[in-house]
BAFI-413910 format. One line per field, with one value per residue (C-alpha): residue in three letters; x, y, z. Coordinates in steps of 0.05 Angstrom, whole numbers, plus 5000, padded with zeros to 4 digits. Each point is the difference from the previous one (the first is absolute). Layout:
<kevexs>
res ALA	...
east X	...
north Y	...
up Z	...
</kevexs>
This chain:
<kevexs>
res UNK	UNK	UNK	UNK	UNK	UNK	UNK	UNK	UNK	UNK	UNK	UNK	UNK	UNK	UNK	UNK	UNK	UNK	UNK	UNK	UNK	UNK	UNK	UNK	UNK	UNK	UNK	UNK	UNK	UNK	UNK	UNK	UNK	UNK	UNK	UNK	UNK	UNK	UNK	UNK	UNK	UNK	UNK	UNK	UNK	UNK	UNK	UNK	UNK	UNK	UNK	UNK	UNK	UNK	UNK	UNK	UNK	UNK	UNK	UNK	UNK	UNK	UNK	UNK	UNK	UNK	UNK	UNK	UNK	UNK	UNK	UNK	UNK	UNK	UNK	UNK	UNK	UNK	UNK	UNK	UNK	UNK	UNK	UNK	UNK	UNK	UNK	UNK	UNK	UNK	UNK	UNK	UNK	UNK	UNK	UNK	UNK	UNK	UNK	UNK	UNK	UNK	UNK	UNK	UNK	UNK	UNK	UNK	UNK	UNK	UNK	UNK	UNK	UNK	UNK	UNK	UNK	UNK	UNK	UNK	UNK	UNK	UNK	UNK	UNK	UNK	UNK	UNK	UNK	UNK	UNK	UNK	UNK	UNK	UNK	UNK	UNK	UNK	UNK	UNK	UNK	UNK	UNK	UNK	UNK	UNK	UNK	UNK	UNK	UNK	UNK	UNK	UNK	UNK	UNK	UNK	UNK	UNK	UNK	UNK	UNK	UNK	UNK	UNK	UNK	UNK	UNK	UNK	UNK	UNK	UNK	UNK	UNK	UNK	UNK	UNK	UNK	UNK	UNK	UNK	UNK	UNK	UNK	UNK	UNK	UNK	UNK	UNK	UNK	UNK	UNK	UNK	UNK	UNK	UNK	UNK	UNK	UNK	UNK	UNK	UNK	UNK	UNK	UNK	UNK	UNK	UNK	UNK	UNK	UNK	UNK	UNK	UNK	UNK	UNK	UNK	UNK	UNK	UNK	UNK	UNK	UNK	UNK	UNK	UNK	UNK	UNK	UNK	UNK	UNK	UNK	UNK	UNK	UNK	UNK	UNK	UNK	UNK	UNK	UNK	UNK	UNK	UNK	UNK	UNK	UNK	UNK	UNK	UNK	UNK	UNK	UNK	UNK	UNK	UNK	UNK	UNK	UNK	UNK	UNK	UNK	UNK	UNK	UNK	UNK	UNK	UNK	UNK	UNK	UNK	UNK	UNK	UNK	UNK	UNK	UNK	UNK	UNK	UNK	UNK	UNK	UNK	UNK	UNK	UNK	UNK	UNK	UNK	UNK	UNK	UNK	UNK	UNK	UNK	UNK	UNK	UNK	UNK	UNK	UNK	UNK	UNK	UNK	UNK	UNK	UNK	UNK	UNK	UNK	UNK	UNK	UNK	UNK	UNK	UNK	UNK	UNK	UNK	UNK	UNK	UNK	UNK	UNK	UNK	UNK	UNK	UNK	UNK	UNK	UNK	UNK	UNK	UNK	UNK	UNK	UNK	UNK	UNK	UNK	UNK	UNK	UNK	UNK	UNK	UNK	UNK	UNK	UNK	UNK	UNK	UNK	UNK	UNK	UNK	UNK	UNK	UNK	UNK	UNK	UNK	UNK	UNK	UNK	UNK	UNK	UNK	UNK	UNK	UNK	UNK	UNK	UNK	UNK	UNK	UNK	UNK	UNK	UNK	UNK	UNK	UNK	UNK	UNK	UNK	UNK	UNK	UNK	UNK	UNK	UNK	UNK	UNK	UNK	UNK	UNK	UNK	UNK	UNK	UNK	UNK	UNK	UNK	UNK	UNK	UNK	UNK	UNK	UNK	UNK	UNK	UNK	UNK	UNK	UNK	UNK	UNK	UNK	UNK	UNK	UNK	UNK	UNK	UNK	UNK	UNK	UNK	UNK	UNK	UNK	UNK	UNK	UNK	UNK	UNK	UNK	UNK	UNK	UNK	UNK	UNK	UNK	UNK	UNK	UNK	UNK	UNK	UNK	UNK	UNK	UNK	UNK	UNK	UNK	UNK	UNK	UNK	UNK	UNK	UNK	UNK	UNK	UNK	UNK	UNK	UNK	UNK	UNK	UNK	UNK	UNK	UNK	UNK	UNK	UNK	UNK	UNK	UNK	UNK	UNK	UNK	UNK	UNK	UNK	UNK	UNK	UNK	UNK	UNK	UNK	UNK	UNK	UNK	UNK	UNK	UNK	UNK	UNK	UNK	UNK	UNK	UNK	UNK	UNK	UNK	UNK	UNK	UNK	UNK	UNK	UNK	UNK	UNK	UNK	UNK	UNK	UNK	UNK	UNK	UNK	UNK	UNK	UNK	UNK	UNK	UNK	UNK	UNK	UNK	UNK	UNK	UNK	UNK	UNK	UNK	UNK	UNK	UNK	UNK	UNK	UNK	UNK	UNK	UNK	UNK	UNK	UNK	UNK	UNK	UNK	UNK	UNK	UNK	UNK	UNK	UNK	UNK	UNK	UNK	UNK	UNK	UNK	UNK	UNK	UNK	UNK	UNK	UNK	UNK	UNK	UNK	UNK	UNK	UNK	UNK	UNK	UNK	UNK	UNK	UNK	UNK	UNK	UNK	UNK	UNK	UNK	UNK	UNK	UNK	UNK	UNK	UNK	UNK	UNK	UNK	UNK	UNK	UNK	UNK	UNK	UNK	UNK	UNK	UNK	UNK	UNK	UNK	UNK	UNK	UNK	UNK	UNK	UNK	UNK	UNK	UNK	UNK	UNK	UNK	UNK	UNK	UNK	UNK	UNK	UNK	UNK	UNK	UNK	UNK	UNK	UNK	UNK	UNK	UNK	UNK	UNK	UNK	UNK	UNK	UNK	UNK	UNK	UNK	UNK	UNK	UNK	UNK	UNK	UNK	UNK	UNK	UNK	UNK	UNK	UNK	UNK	UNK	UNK	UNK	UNK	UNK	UNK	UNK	UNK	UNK	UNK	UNK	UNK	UNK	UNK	UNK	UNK	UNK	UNK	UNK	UNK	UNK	UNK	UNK	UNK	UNK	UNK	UNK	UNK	UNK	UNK	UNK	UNK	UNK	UNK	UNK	UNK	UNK	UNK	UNK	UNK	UNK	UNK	UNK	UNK	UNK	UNK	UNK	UNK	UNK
east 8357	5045	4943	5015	5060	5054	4974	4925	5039	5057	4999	4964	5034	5011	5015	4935	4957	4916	4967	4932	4976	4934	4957	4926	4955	4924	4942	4933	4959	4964	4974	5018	5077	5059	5060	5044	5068	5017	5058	5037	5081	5054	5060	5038	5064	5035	5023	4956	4928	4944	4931	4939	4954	4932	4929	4947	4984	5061	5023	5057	4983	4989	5066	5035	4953	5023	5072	5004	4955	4931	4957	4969	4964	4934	4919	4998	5065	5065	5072	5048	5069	5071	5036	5072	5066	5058	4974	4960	4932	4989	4937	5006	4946	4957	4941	4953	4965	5045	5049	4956	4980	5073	5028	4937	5025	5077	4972	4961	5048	5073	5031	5034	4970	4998	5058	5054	4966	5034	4990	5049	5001	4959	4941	4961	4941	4973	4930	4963	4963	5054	4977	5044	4986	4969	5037	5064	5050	5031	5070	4966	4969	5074	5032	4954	5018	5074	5006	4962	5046	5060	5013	5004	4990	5052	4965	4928	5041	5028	4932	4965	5058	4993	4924	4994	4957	5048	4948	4941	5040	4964	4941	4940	4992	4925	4931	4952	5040	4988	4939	4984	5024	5075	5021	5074	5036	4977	4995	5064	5036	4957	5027	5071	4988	4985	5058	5044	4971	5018	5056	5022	4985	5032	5069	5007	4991	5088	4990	5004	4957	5052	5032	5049	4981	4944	5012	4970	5061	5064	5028	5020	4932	5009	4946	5017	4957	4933	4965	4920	4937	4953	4933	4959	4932	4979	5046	4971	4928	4970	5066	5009	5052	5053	4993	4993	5062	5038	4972	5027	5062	5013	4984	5047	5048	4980	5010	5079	5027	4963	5021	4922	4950	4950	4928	4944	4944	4978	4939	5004	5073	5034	5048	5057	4982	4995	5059	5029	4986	5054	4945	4931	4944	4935	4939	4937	4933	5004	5065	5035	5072	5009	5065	5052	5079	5039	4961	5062	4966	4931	4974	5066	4962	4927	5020	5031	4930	4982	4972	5033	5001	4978	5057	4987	4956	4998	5022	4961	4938	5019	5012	4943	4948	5037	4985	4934	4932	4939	4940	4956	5016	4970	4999	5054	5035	5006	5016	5064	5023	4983	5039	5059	5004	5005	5055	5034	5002	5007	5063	5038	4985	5032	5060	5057	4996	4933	5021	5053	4964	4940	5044	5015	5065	5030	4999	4935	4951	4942	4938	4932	4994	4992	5073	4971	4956	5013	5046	5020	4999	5055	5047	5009	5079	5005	5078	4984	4983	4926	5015	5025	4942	4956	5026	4999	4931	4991	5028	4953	4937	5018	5010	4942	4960	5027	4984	4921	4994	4949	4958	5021	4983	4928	4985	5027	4948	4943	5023	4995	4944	4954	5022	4975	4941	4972	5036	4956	4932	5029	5034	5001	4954	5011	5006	4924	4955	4979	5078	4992	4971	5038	5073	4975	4977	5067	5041	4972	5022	5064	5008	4972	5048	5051	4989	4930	4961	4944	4961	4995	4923	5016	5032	4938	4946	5061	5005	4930	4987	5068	4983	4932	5024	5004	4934	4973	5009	5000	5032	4986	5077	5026	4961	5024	5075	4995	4986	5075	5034	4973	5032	5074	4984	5060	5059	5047	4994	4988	5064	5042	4950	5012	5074	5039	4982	5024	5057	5016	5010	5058	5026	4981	5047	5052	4998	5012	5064	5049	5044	4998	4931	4981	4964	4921	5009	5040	4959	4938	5019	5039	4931	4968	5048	4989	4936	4964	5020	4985	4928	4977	5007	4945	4944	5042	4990	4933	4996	5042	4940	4943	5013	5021	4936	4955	5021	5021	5038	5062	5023	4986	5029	5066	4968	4948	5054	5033	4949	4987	5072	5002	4925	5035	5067	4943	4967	5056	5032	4933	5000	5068	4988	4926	5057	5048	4947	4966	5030	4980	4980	4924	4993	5035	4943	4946	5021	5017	4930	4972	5053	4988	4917	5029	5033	4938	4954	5054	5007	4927	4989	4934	4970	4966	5041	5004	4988	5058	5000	5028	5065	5026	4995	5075	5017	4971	5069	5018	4964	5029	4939	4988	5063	5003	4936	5015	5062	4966	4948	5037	5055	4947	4958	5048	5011	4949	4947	4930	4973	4923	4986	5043	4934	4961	5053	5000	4919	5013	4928	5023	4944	5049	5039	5084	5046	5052	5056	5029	5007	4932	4991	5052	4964	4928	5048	5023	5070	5063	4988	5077	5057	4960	5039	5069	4953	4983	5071	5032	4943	5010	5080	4983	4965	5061	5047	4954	4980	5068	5039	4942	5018	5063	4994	4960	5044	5059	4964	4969	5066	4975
north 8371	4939	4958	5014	4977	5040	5001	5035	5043	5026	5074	4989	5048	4941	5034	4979	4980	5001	5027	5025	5056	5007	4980	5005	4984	5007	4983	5024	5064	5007	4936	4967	5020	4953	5001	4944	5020	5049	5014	4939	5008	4957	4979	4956	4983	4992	4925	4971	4982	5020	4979	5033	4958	5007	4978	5016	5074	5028	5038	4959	5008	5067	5018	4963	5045	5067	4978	4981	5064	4976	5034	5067	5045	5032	4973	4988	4980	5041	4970	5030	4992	4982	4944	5010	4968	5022	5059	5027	4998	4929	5032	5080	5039	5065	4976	5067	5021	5045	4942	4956	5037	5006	4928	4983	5064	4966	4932	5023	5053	4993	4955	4956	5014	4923	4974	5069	4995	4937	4984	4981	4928	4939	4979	4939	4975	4926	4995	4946	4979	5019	5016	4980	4997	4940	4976	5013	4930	5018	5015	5051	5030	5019	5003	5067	5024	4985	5039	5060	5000	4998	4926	4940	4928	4983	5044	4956	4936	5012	5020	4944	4956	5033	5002	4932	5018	4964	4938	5043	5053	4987	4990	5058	5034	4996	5054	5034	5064	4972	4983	4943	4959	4957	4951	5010	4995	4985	5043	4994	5020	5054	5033	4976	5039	5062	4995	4986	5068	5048	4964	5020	5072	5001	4974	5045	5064	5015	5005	5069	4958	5009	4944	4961	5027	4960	5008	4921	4960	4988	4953	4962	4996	5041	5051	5076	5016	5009	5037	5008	4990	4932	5005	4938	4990	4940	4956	4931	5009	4940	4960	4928	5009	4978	5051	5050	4981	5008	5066	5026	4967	5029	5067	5000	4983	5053	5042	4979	4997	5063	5042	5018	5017	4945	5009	4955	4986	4930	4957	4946	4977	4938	4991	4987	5063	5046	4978	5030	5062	5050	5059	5004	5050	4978	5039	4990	5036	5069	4993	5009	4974	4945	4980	5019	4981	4934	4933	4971	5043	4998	4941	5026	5063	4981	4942	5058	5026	4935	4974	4935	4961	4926	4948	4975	5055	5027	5076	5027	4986	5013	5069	5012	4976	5038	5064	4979	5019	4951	5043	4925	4988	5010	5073	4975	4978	5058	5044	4959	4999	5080	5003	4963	5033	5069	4978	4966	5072	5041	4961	5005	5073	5017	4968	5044	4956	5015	5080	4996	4970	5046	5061	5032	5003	5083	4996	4990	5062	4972	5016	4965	5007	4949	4977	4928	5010	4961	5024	4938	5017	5061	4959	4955	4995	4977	4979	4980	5051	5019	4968	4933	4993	5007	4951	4957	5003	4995	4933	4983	5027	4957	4931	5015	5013	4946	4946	5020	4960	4958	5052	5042	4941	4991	5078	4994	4936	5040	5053	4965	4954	5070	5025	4932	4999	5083	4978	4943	5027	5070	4956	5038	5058	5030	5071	5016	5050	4947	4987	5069	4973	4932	5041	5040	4941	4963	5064	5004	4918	5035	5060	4947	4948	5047	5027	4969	5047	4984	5063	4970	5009	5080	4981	4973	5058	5052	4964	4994	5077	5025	4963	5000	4942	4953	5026	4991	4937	4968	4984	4933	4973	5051	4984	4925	5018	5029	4935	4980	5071	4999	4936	5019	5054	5039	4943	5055	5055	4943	4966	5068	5014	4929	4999	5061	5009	4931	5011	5075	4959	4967	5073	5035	4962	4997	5069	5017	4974	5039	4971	4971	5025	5030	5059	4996	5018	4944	4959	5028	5015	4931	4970	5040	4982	4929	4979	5055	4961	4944	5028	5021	4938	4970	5057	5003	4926	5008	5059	4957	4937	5030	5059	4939	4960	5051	5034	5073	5057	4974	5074	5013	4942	5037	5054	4955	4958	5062	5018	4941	4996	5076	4991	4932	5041	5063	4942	4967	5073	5011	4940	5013	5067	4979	4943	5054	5043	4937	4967	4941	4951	4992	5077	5008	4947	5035	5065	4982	4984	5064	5038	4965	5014	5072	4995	4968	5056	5057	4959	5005	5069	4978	5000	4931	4969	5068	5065	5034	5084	5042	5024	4924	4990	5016	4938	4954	5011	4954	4939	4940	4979	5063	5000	4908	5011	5068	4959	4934	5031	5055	4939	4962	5049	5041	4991	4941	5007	4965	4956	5018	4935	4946	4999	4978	4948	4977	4994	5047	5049	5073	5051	5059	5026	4974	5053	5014	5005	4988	5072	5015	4947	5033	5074	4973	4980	5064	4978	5029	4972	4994	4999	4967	4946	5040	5052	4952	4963	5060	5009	4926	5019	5063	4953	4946	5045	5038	4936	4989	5063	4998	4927	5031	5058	4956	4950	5057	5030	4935	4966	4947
up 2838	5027	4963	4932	4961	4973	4938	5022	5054	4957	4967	4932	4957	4951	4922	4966	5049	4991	5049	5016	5046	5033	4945	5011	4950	5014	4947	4996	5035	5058	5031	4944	5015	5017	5016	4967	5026	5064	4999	4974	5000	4981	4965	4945	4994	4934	4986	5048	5000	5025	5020	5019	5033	5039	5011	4941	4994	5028	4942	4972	4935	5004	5037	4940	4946	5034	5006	4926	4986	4973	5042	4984	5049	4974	5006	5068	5015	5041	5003	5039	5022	4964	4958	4995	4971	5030	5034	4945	4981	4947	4967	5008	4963	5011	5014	5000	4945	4957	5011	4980	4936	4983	5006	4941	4961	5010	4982	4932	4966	5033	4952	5030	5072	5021	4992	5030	5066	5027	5062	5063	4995	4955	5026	4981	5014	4997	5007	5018	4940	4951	4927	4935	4934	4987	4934	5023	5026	5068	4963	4956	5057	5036	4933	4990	5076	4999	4932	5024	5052	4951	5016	4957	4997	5050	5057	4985	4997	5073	5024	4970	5041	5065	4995	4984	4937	4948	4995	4972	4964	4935	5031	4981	5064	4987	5019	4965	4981	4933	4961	5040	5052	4997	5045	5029	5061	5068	5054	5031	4943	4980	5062	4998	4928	5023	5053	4941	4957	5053	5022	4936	5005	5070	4958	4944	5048	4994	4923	4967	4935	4958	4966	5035	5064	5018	5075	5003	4997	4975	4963	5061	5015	5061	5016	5029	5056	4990	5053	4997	5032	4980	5034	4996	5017	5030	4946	5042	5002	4958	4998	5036	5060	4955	4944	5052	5033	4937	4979	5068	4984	4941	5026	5059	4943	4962	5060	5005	4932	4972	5080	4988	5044	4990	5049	4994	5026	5033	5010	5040	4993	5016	5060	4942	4961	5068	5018	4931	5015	5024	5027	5017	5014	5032	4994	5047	4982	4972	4979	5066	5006	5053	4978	4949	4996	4988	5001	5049	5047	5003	5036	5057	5002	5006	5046	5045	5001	5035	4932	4981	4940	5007	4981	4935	4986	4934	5020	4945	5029	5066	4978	4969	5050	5048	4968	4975	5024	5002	4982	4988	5072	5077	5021	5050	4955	4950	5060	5021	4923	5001	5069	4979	4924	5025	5047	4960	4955	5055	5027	4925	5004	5052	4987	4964	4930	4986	5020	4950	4952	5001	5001	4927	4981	5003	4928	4994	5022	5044	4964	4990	4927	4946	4991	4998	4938	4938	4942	4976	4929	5014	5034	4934	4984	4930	4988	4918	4955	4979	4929	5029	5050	4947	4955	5064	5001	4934	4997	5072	4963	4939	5038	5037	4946	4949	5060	4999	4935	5018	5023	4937	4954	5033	4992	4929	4990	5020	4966	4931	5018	5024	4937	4957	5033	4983	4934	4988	5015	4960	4940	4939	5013	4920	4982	4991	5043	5049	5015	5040	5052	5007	4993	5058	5041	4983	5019	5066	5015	4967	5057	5059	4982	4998	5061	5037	5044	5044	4957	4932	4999	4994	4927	4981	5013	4979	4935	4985	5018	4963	4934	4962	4949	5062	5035	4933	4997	5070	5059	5020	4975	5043	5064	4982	5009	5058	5033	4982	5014	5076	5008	4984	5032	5042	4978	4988	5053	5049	4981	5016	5070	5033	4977	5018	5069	5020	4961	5031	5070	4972	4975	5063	5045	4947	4996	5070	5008	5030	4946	4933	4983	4927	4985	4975	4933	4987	5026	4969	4925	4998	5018	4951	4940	5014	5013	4954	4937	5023	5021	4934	4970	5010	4976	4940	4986	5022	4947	4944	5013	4993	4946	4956	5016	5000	4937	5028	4960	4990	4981	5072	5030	5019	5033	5030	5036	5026	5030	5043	5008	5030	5036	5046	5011	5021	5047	5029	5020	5035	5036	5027	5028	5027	5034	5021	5033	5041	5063	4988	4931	5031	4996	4934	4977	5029	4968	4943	4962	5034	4970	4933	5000	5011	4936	4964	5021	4978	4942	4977	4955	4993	5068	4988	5061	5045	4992	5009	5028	4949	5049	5000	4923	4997	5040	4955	4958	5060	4983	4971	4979	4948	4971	4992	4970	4951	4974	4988	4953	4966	4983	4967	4969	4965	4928	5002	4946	5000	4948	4991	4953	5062	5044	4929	4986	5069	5008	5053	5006	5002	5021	4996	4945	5017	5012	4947	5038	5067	5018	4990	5060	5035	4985	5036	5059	5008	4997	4959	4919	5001	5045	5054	5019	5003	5048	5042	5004	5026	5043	5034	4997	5044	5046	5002	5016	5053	5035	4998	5020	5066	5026	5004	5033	5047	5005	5018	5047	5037	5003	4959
</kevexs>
């Protein structure tokens, strides 16, 4: 091994070193099966960085997801092999079933399971489309990260100098994690942000989170070492050569000052920011190592091989169309690249580095299980107390939401103008037998514009079959409305589907921090007590508009606007879980209407939409819809009493005699003559706090 400089050739029994063993990772069955990595090994040195570079397709991104733990095994897919940190396993977990069942069991009842399990070292990840929340400036961003961390407004200060961030630091960071899209930074400082967030977490990892031992720095402003792994993925990719170079600048830097393990991976690089790496590994195809030790070294020991770099040759590229393989070329051709690829592997093999690097350390018993599966989420070291994290996100949730108030004002315009315009064609409708059919009509624009459904048809037929006055005396105001109800159909639950799962991406990777993360309930009930005030507002204006327009029972007006209030907390919950449950915002979209037809059919006592078996009657205590709608009318028809000489006074033609009271309408409906509206409020509250209490348990036991 005269080749090789000291530094690949020495003993590596560095304290806190990364290394990985043998890891294979193979997708797909049968002849559909491949093998992304065989048997990749390698190692990183704390302080220095490192770069993993390689032709398309040879698993550098997925070597940097199993190191940082974000790849499961299951479906079709087998990982095997180890990821250590000084000598012991980085992401240890029983991976067969029982242990399986047991970490969920941990995650859902332990209290306080997440955040005693801390792990070896921080870990960070920077991905390469980082998310933030949109309304947040760049200081407010690493304001929140440095005081999870038990920092203060020193710590961001220094990272805003060293990141070269201090011109946009009250700049919004920008996205759509909000309800629509805000311009912010660029691109380049988008990533120098994330660099700066778990640069952060990396510093406050000596703190005990207690005050006055912040572990970030004294009042010097000098900072105890830090330690920790930063994995970045691809940090260059859509940056001009000048960004680029400074994102690898600042992460050697990062690599120095915190003594941190930083590993990223490259695409393309410059001459000026390969040359700024301290180590490198170089895949080929499959994942096989061709090289992996100090950059100083490499072009020495490929040149030894009798393949030398060109002068003024960008070594970058040399490297990688070395190792590469031409599949778009001659036969010939692809059989020389083949030829001089698997020599090129079969030469580092055999040399004693690549031995030692493969081995496992003694520690570590050599096994072929799962060690390399995810648990992100139970790795979480929270160094603030649950209290202050959630006040934390309180105040997040509340800037966030305060900054939407354009969108806020627009939805609170339509609100009232929906609301003026049922009013107008509805204005005055009198207290006379012919009013029973108009109060009905104007409570279903009530319930829709509340919370609009794509269903609102059902209401008519179920009204029309549940009441004799209003079949009595027609229906053709009712199939007029619900024109305007299909229209504004879906605002609300569509608000919470497209929202939250953009929004969980910014959670998820805060989350997995190895350090500085918060638990999900604070996150979740702090989101919750913020934006489901500010929610409700708008049916209840919508209410206010058109009960005073349309001349409803103002005895019932309380009740009425609790009910709305309860019905858009009920749909917003459901939303949220229908969110938690789906991957993906597309999926929770698709789902969500199906899952709100459901509720329109169980809804229906009547049949006239569906008929519904007799063994799933139960679930209709499940439906939104039955309970919105129960509440609306009991509100308005309790205590209300009929004139039977209005309709005269009013040249209004009555062929049937008026009902005397309300409850009599309420009687024909089959509903409850009093007490309706508190029924079906604690109804809707069981459904708010089951919705609820289920994205929760989801949200606990999917990590986010």
């Amino acid at each position: 091994d005269d080749r090789f400089p000291t530094h690949l050739t020495r003993d590596a029994d560095t304290a806190g070193k990364l290394g990985w063993h043998s890891v294979q990772y193979t997708v797909g069955k049968g002849k559909r099966q491949r093998q992304i990595l065989r048997g990749t090994s390698g190692q990183a040195l704390p302080g220095r960085l490192h770069g993993i570079l390689g032709p398309s397709g040879s698993g550098k991104t997925t070597l940097l997801n199993i190191l940082a733990g974000r790849v499961n095994t299951g479906r079709g897919t087998a990982l095997s092999g180890d990821v250590t940190h000084g000598g012991t396993s980085l992401h240890e977990r029983d991976a067969t079933p029982i242990g399986v069942v047991k970490s969920l069991l941990t995650r859902l009842f332990k209290k306080n399971a997440l955040s005693k399990r801390k792990p070896a070292v921080p870990l960070s990840y920077v991905e390469q489309d980082p998310k933030f929340f949109s309304n947040l400036t760049v200081r407010e961003t690493l304001t929140l990260d440095a005081k999870l961390c038990g920092g203060d407004e020193g710590d961001v200060e220094r990272v805003l100098t060293r990141l070269g961030l201090t011109t946009c630091a009250d700049t919004f960071v920008g996205g759509d994690t909000g309800g629509h899209a805000v311009p912010g930074v660029s691109g380049g400082e988008r990533r120098r942000l994330a660099i700066a967030c778990e640069t952060l977490a990396l510093r406050g990892r000596g703190g005990s989170g207690k005050p006055g031992d912040t572990g970030i720095a004294d009042d010097t402003g000098s900072i105890p070492t830090g330690g920790g792994i930063v994995l970045a993925d691809e940090p260059t990719t859509g940056l001009d050569a000048h960004a680029a170079d400074a994102i690898v600048e600042k992460l050697r830097e990062t690599a120095r000052e915190e003594n941190a393990i930083v590993v990223a991976v490259l695409h393309q690089p410059r001459s000026k920011s390969f040359n700024r790496l301290d180590d490198l590994t170089l895949l080929t195809e499959g994942g096989r190592v061709a090289y992996c030790g100090p950059v100083e070294g490499v072009l020495g020991y490929f040149q030894a091989l009798g393949h030398t770099c060109p002068t003024h040759h960008n070594p970058a590229e040399f490297l990688i169309d070395l190792v590469a393989v031409d599949f778009d070329g001659t036969p010939e051709q692809n059989k020389a690249d083949v030829k001089r690829v698997d020599a090129l592997v079969a030469m580092w093999e055999k040399t004693d580095v690549s031995k030692k690097q493969a081995a496992m350390p003694d520690a570590l018993p050599q096994n072929d299980s799962n060690n390399l599966e995810t648990n992100n989420i139970s790795n979480s070291v929270s160094v603030v107390s649950k209290p202050k994290q959630f006040l934390l996100l309180v105040g997040r949730a509340w800037r966030q939401t305060k900054r939407e108030w354009w969108v806020n004002s627009v939805r609170l315009l339509a609100s009232a103008g929906l609301a003026a315009a049922f009013g107008g064609t509805n204005k005055n409708i009198g207290n006379g037998g012919s009013s029973v059919k108009k109060r009905c009509a104007v409570l279903m624009q009530v319930r829709v514009g509340a919370f609009p459904n794509p269903g609102t048809h059902c209401f008519t037929s179920q009204l029309v079959t549940l009441c004799p006055y209003i079949a009595q005396h027609g229906t053709d105001t009712l199939f007029y409305y619900r024109k305007a109800c299909i229209n504004t159909s879906m605002l609300a639950v569509c608000r919470s589907l497209n929202g939250f799962p953009k929004e969980r991406a910014v959670v998820r990777r805060e989350m997995a921090r190895g350090h500085g993360s918060y638990g999900i309930g604070a996150y979740f009930f702090s989101k919750l007590l913020v934006e489901t005030p500010v929610d409700t507002v708008f049916p209840v204006v919508f209410g206010l508009v058109l009960s005073k327009m349309s001349g409803l029972n103002k005895k019932g007006l309380g009740p009425l606007l609790k009910t709305l209030a309860l019905q858009t907390c009920a749909a917003s919950t459901l939303g949220l879980s229908i969110g938690a449950l789906s991957p993906t915002s597309e999926m929770a979209l698709a789902i969500g209407p199906c899952v709100m037809v459901l509720s329109i059919m169980l809804g229906d006592e009547t049949g006239a939409f569906a008929e519904i078996p007799d063994s799933l009657t139960g679930l209709s205590h499940l439906s939104l819809i039955k309970w919105g709608f129960r509440g609306c009318l009991s509100s308005e028809f309790e205590g209300l009493k009929f004139d039977p000489l209005a309709d005269a006074r009013r040249k209004t033609k009555m062929k049937e005699p008026c009902p005397p009271t309300g409850e009599h309408v309420l009687e024909s409906m089959g509903l409850p003559i009093t007490g309706g509206a508190n029924l079906a409020a604690k109804a809707q509250t069981k459904l708010v706090v089951a919705n609820a209490l289920l994205t929760y348990l989801v949200l606990r036991v999917r990590g986010a």
